[in-house]
N, C-alpha and C positions, 0 to 999 in steps of 0.2 A: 523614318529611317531612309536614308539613302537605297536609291535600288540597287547598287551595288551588294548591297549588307543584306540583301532578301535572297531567300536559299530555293531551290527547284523541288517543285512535285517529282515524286522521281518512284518505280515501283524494283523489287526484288524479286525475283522470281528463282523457287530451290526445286530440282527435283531429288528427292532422295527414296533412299531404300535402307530398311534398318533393319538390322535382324534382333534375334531374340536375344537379349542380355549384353548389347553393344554396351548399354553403357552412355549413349549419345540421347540427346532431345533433337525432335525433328525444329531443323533450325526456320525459322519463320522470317526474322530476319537478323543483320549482324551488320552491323556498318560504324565508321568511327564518323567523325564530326561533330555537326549540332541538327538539333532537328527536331522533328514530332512526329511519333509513330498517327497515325489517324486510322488505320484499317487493314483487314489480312482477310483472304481467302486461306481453305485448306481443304483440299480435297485428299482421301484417304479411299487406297483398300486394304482391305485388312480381312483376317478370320470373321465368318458369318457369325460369330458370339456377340460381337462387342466388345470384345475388352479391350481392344485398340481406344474406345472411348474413357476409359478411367485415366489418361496421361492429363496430370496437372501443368499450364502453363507456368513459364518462370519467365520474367523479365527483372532483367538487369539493366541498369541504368549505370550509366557513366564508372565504369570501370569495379562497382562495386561487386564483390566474392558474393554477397545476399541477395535472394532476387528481392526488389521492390515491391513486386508483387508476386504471387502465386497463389493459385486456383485449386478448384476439388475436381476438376475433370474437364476433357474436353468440350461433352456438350453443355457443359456451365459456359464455359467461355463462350463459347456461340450463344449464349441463354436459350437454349436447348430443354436442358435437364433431362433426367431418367431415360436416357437414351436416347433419344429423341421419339419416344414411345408415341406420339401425337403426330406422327407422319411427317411430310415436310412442310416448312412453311417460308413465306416474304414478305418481311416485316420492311420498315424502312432503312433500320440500321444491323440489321442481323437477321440470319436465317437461316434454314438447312432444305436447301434448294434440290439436291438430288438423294436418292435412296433406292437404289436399285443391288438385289440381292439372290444369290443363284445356292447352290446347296453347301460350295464352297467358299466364296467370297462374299463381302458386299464394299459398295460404294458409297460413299457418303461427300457429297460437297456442304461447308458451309460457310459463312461470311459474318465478318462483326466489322461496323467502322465508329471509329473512337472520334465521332465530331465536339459534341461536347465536351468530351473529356481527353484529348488528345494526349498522348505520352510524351512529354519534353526530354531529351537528352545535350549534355552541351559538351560530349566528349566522346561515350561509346553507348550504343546500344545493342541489346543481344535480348532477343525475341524467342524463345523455343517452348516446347509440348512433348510432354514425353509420347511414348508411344507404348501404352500398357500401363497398369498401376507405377513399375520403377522399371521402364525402356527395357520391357521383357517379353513385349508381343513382337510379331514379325506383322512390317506392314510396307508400303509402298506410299507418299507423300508427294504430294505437290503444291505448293505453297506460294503465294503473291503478297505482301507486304506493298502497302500503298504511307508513304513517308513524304514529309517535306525534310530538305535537307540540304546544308552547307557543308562543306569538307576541312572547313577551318575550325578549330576547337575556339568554346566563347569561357571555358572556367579551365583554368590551371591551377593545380597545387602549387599554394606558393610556402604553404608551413606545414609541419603534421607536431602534432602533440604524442608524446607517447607515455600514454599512463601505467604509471608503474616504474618509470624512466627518473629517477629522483632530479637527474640534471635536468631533462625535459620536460617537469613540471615542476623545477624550479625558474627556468626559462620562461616558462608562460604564467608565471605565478598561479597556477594549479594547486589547489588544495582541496581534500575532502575536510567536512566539519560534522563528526557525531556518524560516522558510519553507519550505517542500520539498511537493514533489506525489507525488516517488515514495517518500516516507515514511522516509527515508534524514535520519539526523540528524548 
């Protein structure tokens, strides 16, 4: 490809504060264009519980309402697990680098970078983690998204089908043949 057509390393940086039952996931990142997510820092304080660790990540890819993916907890996503009960570690692509905790607070940083499997987007991406089982702890966030990325969109809708739409899957010659759910024909 032309180097014009090659898009920049480029990093996101949020600071946020969420309170209890906002309603919001702590944003990780959020950018339109095209691109590939590769890596996020997140550092958090939060209540000396943990429960700030139970927030499932969601990523949204190119404008869809579902996330593409979504997880069982924070320190999954760091590949963590169980709190990160194993103290901290640094591994080469992930880790949980700091852990410092007082009668009130604690600290936690930790890091994942998606080389092998980088996250493609060629329209929007939306990166977030709740914060609590369902964005119900109170916590403070600081976040760094490390992305390659172009500002130009590479896929546009150029049709949509709408099932259910008799014209619109008469227009796409859409048909079901033998309905069935439990896959019995």
């Amino acid at each position: 490809a032309p180097f014009a057509q090659v898009g920049y390393f480029k990093t996101q940086f949020n600071d946020q504060i969420h309170s209890q039952n906002d309603g919001t996931d702590v944003t990780l990142l959020d950018t339109n264009g095209t691109g590939h997510l590769v890596g996020v820092v997140l550092s958090i304080r939060g209540e000396a519980n943990r429960v700030f660790l139970e927030g499932d990540e969601r990523i949204y890819i190119d404008d869809s309402r579902t996330p593409a993916f979504q997880g069982t907890g924070t320190e999954d996503f760091f590949n963590g697990g169980w709190y990160f009960r194993g103290g901290t570690f640094s591994l080469p692509v992930h880790g949980n680098t700091s852990d410092i905790r007082d009668a009130s607070f604690e600290r936690i940083a930790m890091y994942r970078l998606f080389l092998a499997e980088a996250i493609p987007f060629t329209r929007h991406l939306t990166v977030g983690i709740e914060h609590g089982p369902v964005n119900d702890v109170n916590e403070e966030a600081w976040t760094l998204a490390y992305y390659y990325h172009k500002p130009s969109f590479r896929a546009i809708l150029t049709d949509t089908l709408d099932v259910g739409n008799a014209a619109s899957e008469q227009a796409h010659t859409y048909s079901i043949i033998s309905p069935t759910w439990s896959g019995e024909r």
